[in-house]
N, CA, C and O atoms as a Maestro MAE file, in Angstrom:
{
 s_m_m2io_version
 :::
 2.0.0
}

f_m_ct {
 s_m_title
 :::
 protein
 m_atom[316] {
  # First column is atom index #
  i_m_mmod_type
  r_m_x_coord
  r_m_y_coord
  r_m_z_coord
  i_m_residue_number
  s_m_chain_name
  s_m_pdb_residue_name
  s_m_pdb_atom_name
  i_m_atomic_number
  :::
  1 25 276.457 -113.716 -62.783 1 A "UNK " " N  " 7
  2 3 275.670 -112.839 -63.565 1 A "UNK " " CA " 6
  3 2 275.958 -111.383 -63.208 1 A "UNK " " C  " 6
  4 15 275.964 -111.059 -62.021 1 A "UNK " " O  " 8
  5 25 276.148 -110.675 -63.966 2 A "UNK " " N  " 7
  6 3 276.119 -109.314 -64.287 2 A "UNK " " CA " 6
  7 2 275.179 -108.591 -63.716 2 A "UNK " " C  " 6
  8 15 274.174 -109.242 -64.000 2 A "UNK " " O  " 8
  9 25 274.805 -107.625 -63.063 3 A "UNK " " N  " 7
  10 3 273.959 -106.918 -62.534 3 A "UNK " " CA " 6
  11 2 273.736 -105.695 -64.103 3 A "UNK " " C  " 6
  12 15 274.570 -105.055 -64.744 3 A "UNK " " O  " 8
  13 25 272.654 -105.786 -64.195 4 A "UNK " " N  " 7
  14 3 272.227 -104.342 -64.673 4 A "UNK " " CA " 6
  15 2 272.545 -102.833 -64.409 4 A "UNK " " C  " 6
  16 15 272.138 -102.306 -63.373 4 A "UNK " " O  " 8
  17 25 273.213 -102.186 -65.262 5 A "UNK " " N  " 7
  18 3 273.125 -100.862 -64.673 5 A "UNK " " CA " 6
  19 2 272.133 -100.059 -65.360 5 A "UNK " " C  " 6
  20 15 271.889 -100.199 -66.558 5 A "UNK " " O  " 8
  21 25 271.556 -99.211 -64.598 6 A "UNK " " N  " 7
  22 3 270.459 -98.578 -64.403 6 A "UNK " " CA " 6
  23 2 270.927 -97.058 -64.525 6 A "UNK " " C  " 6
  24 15 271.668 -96.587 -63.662 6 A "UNK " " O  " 8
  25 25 270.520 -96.356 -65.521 7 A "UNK " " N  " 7
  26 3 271.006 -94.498 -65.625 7 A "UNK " " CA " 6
  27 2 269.667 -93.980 -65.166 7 A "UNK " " C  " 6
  28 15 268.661 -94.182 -65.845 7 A "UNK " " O  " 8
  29 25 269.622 -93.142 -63.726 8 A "UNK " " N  " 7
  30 3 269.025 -92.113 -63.768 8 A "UNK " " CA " 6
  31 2 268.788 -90.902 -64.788 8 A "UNK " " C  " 6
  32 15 269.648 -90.377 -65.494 8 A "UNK " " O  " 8
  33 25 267.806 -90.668 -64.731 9 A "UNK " " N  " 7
  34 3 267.884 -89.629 -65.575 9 A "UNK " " CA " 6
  35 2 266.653 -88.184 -65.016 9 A "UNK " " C  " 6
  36 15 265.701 -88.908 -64.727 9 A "UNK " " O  " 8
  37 25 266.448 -87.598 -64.896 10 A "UNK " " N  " 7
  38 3 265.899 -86.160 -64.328 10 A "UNK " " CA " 6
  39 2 265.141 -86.319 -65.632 10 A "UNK " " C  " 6
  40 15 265.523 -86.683 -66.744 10 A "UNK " " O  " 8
  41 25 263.796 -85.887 -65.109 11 A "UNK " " N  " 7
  42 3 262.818 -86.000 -66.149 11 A "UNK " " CA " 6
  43 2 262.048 -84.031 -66.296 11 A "UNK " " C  " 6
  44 15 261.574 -83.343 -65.392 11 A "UNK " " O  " 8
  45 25 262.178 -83.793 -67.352 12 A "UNK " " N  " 7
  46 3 261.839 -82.083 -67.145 12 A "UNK " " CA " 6
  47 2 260.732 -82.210 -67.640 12 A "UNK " " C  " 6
  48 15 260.408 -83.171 -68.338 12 A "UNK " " O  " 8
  49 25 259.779 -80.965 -67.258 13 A "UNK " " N  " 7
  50 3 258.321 -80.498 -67.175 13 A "UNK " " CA " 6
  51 2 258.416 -79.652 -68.334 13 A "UNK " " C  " 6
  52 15 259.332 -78.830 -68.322 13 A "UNK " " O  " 8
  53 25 257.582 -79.691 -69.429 14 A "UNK " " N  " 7
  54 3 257.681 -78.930 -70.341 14 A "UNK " " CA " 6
  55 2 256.207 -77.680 -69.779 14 A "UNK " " C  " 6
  56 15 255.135 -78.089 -69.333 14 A "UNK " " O  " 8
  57 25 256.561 -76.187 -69.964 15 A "UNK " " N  " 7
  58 3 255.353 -75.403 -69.867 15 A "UNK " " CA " 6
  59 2 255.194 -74.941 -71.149 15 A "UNK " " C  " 6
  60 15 256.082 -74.844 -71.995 15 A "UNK " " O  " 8
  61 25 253.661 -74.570 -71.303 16 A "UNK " " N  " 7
  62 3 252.914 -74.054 -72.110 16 A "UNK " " CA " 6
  63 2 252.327 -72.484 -72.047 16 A "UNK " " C  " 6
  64 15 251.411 -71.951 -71.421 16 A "UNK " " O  " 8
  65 25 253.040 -72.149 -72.740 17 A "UNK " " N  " 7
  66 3 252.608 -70.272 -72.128 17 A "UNK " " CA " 6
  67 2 251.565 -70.121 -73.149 17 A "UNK " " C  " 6
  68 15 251.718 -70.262 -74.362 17 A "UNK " " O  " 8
  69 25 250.046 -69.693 -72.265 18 A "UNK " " N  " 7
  70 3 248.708 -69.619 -72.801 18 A "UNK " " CA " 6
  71 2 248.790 -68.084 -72.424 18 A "UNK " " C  " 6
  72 15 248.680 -67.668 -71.271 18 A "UNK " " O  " 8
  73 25 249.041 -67.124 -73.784 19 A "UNK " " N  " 7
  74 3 247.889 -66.315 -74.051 19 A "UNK " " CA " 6
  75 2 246.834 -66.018 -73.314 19 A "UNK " " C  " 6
  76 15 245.888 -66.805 -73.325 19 A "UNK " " O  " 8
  77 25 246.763 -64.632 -72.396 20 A "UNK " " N  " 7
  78 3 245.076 -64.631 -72.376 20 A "UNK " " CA " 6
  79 2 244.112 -64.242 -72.973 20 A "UNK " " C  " 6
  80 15 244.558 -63.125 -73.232 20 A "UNK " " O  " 8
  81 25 243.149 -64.245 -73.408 21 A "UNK " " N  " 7
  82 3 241.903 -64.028 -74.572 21 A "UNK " " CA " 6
  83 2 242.134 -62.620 -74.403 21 A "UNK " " C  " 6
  84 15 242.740 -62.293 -73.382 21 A "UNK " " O  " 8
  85 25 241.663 -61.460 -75.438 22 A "UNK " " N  " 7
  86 3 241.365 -59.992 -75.124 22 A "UNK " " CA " 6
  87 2 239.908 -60.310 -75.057 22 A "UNK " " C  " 6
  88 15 239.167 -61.150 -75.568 22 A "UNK " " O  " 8
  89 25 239.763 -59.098 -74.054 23 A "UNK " " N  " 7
  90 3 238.689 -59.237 -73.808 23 A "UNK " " CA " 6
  91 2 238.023 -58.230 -75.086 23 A "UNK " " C  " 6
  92 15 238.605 -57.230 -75.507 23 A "UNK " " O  " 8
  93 25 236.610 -58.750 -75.624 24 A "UNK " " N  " 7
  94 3 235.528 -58.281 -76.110 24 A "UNK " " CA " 6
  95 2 234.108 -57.127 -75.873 24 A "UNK " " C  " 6
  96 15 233.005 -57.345 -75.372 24 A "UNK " " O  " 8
  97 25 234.625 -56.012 -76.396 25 A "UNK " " N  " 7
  98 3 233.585 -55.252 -75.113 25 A "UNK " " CA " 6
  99 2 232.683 -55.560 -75.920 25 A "UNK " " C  " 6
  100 15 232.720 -55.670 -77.146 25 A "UNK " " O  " 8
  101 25 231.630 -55.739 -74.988 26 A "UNK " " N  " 7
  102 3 230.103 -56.290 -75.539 26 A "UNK " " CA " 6
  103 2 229.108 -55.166 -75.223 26 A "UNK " " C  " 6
  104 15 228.625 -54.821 -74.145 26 A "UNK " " O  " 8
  105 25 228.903 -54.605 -76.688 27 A "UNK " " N  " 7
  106 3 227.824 -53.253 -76.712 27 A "UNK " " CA " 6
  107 2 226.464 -53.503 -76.050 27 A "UNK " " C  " 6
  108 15 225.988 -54.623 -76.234 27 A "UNK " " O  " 8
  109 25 225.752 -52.620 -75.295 28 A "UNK " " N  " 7
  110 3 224.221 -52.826 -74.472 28 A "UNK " " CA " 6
  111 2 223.816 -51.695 -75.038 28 A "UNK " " C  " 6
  112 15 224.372 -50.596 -75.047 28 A "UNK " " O  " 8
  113 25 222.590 -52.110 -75.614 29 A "UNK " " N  " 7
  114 3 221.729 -51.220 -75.972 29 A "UNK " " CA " 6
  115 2 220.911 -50.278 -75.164 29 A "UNK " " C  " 6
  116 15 220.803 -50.402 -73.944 29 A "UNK " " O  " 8
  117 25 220.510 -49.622 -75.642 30 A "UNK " " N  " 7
  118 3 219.761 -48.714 -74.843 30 A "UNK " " CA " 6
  119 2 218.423 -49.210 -74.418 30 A "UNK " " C  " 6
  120 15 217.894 -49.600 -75.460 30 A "UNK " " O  " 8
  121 25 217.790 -49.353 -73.651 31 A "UNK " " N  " 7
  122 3 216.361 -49.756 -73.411 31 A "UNK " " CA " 6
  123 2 214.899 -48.189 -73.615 31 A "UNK " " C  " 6
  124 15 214.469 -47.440 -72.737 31 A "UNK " " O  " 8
  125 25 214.549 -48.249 -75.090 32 A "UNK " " N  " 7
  126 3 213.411 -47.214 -75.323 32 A "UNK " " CA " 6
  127 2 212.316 -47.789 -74.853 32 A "UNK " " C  " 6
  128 15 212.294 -48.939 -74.413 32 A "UNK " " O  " 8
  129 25 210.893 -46.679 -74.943 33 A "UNK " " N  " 7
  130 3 209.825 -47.240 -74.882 33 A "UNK " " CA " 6
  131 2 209.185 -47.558 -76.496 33 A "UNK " " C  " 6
  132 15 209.526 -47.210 -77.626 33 A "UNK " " O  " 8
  133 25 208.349 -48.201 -76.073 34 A "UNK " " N  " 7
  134 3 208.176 -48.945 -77.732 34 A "UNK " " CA " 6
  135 2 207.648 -47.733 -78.530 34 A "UNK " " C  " 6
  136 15 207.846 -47.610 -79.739 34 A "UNK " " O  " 8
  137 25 206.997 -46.890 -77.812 35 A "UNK " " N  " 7
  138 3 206.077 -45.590 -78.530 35 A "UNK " " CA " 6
  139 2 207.589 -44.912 -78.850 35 A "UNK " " C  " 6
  140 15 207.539 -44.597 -80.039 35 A "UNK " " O  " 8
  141 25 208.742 -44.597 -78.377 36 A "UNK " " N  " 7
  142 3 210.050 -43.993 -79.100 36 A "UNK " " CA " 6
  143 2 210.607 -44.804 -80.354 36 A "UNK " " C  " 6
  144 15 210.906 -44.363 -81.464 36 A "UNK " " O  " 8
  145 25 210.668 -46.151 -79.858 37 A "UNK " " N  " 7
  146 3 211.250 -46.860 -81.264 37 A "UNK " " CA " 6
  147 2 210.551 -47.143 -82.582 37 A "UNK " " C  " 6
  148 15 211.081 -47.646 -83.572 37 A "UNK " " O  " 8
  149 25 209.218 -46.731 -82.454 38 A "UNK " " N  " 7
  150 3 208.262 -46.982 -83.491 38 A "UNK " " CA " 6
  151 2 208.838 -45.192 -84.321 38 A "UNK " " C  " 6
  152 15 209.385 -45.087 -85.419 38 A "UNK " " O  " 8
  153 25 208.551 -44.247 -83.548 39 A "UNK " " N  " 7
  154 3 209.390 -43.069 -83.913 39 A "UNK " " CA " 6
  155 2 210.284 -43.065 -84.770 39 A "UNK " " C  " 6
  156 15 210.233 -42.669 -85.935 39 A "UNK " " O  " 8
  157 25 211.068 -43.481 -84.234 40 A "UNK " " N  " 7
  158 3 212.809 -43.652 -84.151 40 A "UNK " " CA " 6
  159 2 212.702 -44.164 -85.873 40 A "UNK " " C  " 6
  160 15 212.983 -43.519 -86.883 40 A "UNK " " O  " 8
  161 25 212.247 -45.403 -85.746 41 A "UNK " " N  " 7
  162 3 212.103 -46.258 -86.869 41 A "UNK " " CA " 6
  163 2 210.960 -45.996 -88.306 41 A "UNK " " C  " 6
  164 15 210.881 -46.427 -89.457 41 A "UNK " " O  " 8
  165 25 210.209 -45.059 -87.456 42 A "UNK " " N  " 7
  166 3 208.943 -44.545 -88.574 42 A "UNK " " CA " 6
  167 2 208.424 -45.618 -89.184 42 A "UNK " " C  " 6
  168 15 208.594 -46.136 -90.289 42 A "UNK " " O  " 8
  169 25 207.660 -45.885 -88.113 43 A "UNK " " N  " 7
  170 3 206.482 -47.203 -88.070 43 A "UNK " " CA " 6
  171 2 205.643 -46.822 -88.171 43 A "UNK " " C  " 6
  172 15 205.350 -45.950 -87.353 43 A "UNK " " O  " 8
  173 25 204.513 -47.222 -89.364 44 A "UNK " " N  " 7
  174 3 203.064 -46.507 -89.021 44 A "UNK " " CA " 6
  175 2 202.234 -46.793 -87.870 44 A "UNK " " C  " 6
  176 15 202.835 -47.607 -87.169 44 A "UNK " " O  " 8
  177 25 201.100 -46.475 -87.363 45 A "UNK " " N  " 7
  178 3 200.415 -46.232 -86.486 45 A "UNK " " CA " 6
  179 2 199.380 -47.769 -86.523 45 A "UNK " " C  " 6
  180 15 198.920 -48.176 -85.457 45 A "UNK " " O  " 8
  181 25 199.161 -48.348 -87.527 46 A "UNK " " N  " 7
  182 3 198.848 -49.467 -87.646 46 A "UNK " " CA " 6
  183 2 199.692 -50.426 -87.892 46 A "UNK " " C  " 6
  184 15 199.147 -51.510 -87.685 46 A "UNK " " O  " 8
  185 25 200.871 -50.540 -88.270 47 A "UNK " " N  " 7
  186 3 202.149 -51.452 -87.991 47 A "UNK " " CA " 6
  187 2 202.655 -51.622 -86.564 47 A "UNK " " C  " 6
  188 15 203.176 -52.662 -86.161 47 A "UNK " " O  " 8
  189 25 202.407 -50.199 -85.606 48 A "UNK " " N  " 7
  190 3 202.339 -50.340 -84.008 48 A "UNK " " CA " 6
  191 2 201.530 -51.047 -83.820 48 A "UNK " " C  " 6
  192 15 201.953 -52.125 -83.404 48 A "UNK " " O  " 8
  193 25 200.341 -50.978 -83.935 49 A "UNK " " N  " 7
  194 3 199.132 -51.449 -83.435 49 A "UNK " " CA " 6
  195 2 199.128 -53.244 -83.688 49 A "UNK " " C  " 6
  196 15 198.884 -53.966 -82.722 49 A "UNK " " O  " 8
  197 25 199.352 -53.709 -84.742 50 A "UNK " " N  " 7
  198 3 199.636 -55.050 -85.268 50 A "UNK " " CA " 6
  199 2 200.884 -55.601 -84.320 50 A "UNK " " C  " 6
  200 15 200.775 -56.644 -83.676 50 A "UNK " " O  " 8
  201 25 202.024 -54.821 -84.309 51 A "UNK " " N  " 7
  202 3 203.396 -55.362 -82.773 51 A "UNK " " CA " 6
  203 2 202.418 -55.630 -81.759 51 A "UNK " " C  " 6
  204 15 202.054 -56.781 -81.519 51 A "UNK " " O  " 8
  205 25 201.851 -54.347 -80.983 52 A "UNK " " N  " 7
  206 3 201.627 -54.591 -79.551 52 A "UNK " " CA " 6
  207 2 200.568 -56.131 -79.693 52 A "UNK " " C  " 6
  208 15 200.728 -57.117 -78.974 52 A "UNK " " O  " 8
  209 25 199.805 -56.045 -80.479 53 A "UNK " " N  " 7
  210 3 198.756 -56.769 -80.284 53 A "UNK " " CA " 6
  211 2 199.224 -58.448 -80.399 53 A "UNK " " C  " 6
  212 15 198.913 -59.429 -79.723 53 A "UNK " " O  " 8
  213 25 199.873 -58.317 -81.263 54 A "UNK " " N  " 7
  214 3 200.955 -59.572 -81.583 54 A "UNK " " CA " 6
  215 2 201.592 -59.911 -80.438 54 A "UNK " " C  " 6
  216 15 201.732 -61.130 -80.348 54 A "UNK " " O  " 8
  217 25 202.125 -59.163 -79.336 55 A "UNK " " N  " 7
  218 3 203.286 -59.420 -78.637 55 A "UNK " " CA " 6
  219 2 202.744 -59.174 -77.059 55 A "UNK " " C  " 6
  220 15 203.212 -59.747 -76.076 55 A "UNK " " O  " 8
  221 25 201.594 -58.138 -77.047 56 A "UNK " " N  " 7
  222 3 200.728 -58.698 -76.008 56 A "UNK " " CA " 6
  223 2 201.421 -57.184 -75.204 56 A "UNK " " C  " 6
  224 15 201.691 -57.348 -74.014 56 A "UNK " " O  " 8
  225 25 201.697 -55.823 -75.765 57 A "UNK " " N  " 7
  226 3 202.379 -55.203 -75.018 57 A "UNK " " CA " 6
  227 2 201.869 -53.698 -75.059 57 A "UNK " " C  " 6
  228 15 200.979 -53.366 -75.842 57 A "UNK " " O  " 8
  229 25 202.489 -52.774 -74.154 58 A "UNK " " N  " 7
  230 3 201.631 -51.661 -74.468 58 A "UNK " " CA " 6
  231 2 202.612 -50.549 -74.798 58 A "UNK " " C  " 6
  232 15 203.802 -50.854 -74.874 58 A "UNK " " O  " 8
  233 25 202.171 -49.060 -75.040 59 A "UNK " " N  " 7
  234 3 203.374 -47.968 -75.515 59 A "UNK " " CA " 6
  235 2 204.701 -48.275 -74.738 59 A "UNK " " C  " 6
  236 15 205.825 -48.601 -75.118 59 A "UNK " " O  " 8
  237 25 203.926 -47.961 -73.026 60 A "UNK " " N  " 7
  238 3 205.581 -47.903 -72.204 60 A "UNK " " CA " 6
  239 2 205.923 -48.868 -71.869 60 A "UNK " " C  " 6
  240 15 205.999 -48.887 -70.640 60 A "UNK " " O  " 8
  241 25 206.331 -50.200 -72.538 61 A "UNK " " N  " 7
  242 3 206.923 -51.005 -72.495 61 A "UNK " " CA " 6
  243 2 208.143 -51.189 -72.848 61 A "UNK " " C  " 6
  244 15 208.459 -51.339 -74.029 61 A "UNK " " O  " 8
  245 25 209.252 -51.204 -71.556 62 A "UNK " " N  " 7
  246 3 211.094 -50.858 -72.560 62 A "UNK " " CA " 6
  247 2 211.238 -52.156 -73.524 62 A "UNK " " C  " 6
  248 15 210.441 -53.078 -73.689 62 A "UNK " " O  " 8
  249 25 212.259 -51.976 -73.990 63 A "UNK " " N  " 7
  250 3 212.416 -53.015 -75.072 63 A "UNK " " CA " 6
  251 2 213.624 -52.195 -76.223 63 A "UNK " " C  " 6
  252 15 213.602 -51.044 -76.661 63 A "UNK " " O  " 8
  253 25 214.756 -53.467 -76.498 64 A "UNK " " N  " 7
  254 3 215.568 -52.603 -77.121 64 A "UNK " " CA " 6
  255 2 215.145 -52.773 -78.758 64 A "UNK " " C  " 6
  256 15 214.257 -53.552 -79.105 64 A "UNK " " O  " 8
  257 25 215.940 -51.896 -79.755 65 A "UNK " " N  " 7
  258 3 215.325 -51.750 -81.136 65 A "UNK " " CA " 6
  259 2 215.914 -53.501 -82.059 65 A "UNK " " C  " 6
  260 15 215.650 -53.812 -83.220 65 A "UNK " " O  " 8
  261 25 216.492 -54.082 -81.335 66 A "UNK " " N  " 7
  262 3 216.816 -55.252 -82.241 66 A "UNK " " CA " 6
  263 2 215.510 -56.401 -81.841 66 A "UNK " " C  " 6
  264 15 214.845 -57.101 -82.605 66 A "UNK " " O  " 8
  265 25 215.451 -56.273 -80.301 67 A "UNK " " N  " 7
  266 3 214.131 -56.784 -80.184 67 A "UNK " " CA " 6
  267 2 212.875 -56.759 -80.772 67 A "UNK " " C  " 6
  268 15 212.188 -57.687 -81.199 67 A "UNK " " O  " 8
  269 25 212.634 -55.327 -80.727 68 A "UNK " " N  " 7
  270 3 211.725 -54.927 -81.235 68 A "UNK " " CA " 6
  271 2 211.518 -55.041 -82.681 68 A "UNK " " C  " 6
  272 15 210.367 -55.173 -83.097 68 A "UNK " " O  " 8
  273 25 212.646 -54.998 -83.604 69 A "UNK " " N  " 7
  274 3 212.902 -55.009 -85.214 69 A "UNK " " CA " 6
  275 2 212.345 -56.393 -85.250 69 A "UNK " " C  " 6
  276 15 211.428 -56.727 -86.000 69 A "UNK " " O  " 8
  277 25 213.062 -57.336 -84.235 70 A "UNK " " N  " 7
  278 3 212.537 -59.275 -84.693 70 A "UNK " " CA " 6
  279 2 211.076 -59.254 -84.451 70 A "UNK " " C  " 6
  280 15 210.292 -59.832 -85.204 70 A "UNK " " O  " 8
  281 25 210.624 -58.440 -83.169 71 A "UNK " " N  " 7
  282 3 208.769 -58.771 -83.140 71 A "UNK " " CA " 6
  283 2 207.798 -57.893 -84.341 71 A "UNK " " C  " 6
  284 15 206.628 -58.157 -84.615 71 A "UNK " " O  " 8
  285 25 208.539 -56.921 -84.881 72 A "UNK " " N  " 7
  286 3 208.109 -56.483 -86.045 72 A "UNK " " CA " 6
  287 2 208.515 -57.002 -87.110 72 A "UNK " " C  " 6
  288 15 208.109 -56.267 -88.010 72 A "UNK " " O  " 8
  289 25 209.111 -57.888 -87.560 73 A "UNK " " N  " 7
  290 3 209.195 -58.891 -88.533 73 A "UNK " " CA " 6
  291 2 207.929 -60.118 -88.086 73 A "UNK " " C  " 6
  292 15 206.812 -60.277 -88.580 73 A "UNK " " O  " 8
  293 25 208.450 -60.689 -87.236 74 A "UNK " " N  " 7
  294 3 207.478 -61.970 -86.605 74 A "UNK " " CA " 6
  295 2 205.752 -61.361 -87.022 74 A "UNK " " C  " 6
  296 15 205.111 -61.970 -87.879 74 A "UNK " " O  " 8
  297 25 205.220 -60.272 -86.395 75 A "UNK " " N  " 7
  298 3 204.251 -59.360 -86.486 75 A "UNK " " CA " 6
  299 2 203.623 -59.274 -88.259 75 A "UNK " " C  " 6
  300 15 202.657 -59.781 -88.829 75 A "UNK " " O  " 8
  301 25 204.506 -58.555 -88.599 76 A "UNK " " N  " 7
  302 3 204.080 -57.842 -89.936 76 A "UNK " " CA " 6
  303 2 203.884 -59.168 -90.759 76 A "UNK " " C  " 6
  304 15 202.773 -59.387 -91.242 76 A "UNK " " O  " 8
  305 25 205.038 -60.173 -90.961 77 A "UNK " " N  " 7
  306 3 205.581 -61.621 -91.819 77 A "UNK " " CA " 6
  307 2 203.567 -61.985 -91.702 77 A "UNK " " C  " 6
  308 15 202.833 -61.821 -92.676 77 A "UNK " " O  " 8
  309 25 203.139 -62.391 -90.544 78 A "UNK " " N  " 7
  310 3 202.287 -63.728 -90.261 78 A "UNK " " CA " 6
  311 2 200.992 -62.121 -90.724 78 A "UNK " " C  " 6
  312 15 199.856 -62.432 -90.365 78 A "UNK " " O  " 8
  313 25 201.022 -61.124 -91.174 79 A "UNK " " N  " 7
  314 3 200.260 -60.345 -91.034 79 A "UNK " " CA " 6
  315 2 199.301 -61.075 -92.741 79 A "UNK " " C  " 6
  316 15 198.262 -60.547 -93.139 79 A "UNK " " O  " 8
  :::
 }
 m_bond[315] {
  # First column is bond index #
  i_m_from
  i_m_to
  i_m_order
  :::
  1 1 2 1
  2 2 3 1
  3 3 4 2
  4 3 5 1
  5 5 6 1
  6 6 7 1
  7 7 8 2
  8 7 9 1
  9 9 10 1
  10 10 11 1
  11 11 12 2
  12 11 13 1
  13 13 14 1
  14 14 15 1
  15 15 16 2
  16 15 17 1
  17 17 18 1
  18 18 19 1
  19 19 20 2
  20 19 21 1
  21 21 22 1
  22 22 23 1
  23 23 24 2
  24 23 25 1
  25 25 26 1
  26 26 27 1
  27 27 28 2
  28 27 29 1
  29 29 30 1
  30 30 31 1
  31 31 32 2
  32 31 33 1
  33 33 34 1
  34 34 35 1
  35 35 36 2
  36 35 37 1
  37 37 38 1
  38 38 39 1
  39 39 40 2
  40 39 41 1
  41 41 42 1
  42 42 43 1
  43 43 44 2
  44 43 45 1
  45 45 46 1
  46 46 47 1
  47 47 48 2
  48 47 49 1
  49 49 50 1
  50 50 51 1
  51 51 52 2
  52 51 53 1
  53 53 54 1
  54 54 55 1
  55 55 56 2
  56 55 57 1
  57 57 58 1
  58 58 59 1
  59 59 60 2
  60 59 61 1
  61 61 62 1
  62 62 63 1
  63 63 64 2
  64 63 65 1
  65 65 66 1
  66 66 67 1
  67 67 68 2
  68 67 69 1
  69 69 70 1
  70 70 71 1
  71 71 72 2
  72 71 73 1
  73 73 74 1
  74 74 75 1
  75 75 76 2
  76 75 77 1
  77 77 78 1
  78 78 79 1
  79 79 80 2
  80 79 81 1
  81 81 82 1
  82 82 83 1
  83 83 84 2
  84 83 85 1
  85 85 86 1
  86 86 87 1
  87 87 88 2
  88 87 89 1
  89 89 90 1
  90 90 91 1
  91 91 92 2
  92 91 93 1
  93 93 94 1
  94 94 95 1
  95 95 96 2
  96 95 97 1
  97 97 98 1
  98 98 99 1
  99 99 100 2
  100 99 101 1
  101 101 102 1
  102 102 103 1
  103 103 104 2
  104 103 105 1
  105 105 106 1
  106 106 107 1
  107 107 108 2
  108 107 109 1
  109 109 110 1
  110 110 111 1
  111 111 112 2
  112 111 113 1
  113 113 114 1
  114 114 115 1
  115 115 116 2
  116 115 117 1
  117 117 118 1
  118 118 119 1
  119 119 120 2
  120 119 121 1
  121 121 122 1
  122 122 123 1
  123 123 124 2
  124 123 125 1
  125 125 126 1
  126 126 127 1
  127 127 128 2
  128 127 129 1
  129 129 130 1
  130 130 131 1
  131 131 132 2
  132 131 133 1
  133 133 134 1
  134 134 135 1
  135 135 136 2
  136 135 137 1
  137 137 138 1
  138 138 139 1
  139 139 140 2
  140 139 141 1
  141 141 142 1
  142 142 143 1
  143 143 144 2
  144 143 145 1
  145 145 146 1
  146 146 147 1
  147 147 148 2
  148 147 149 1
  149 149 150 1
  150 150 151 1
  151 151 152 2
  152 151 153 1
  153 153 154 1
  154 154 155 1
  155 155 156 2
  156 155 157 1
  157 157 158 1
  158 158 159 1
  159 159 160 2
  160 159 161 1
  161 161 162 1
  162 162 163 1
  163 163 164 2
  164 163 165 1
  165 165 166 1
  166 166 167 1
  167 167 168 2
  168 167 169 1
  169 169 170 1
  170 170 171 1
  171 171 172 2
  172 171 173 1
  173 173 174 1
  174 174 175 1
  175 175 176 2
  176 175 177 1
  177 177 178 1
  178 178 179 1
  179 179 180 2
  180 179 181 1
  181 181 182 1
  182 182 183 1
  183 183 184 2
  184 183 185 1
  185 185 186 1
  186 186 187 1
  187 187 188 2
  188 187 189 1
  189 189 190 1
  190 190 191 1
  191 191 192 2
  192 191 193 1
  193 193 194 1
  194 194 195 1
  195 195 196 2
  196 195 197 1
  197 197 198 1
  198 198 199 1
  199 199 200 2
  200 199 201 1
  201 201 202 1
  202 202 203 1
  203 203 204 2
  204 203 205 1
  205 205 206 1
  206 206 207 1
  207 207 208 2
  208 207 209 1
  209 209 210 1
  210 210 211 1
  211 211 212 2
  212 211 213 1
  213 213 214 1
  214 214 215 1
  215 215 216 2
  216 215 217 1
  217 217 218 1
  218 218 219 1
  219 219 220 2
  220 219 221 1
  221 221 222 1
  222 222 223 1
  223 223 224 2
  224 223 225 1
  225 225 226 1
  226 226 227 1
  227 227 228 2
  228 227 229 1
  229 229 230 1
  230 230 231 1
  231 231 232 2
  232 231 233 1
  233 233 234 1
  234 234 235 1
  235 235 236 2
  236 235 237 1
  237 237 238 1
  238 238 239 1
  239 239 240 2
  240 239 241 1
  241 241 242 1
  242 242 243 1
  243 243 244 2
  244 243 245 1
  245 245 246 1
  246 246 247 1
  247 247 248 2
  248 247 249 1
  249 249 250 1
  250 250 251 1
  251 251 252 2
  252 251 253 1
  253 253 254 1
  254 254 255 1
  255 255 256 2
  256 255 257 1
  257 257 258 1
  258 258 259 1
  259 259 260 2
  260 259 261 1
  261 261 262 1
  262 262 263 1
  263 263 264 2
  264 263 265 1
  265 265 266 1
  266 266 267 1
  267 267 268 2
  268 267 269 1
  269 269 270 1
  270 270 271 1
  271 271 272 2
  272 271 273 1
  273 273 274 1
  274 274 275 1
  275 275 276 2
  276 275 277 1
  277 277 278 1
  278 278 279 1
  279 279 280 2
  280 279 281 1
  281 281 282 1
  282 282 283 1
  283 283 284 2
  284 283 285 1
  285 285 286 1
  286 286 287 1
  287 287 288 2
  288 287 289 1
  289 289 290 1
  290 290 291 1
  291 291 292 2
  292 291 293 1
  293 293 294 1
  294 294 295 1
  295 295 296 2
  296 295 297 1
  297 297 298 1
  298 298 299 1
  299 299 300 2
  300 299 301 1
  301 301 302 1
  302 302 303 1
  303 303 304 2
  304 303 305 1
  305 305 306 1
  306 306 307 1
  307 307 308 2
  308 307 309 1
  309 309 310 1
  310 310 311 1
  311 311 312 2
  312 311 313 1
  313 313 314 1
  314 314 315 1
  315 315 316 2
  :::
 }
}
C-alpha cells in the first residue's frame, strides 16, 4: 500500500482594519436659575407659579432650559 502524501500548507491570518469612530462633541448646557429661564423664555408669572408647584421647586433652583421646557409642558398640558 501506498502511503498518502500529505501537502503542508501555511495558513494566513486575514486583518481587518477598523476605522475609529469620530468622536461627537456633545453640547452641555448651561445650568440657569429657574427665575432666569422663565425670563429668558417669557413665562408668565402664573405659568412660573403652576412649574414650581408642579415640580416641587423654588426660583434658585439650577436646571437647564430643555429640562425646564419638558416640566413646563408636563405642568401647563395636565393644567
Amino acid at each position: 500500500m501506498a502511503e498518502k502524501k500529505t501537502k503542508k500548507t501555511k495558513k494566513t491570518s486575514t486583518r481587518v482594519f477598523v476605522q475609529p469612530k469620530a468622536k461627537v462633541a456633545i453640547r452641555q448646557e448651561d445650568s440657569l436659575t429657574v427665575a432666569e429661564i422663565a425670563e429668558i423664555l417669557k413665562i408668565s408669572d402664573f405659568d412660573l407659579f403652576m412649574v414650581k408647584q408642579y415640580a416641587n421647586i423654588d426660583n434658585g433652583t439650577l436646571m437647564t432650559q430643555t429640562k425646564f421646557k419638558e416640566l413646563y409642558k408636563k405642568a401647563i398640558k395636565g393644567r
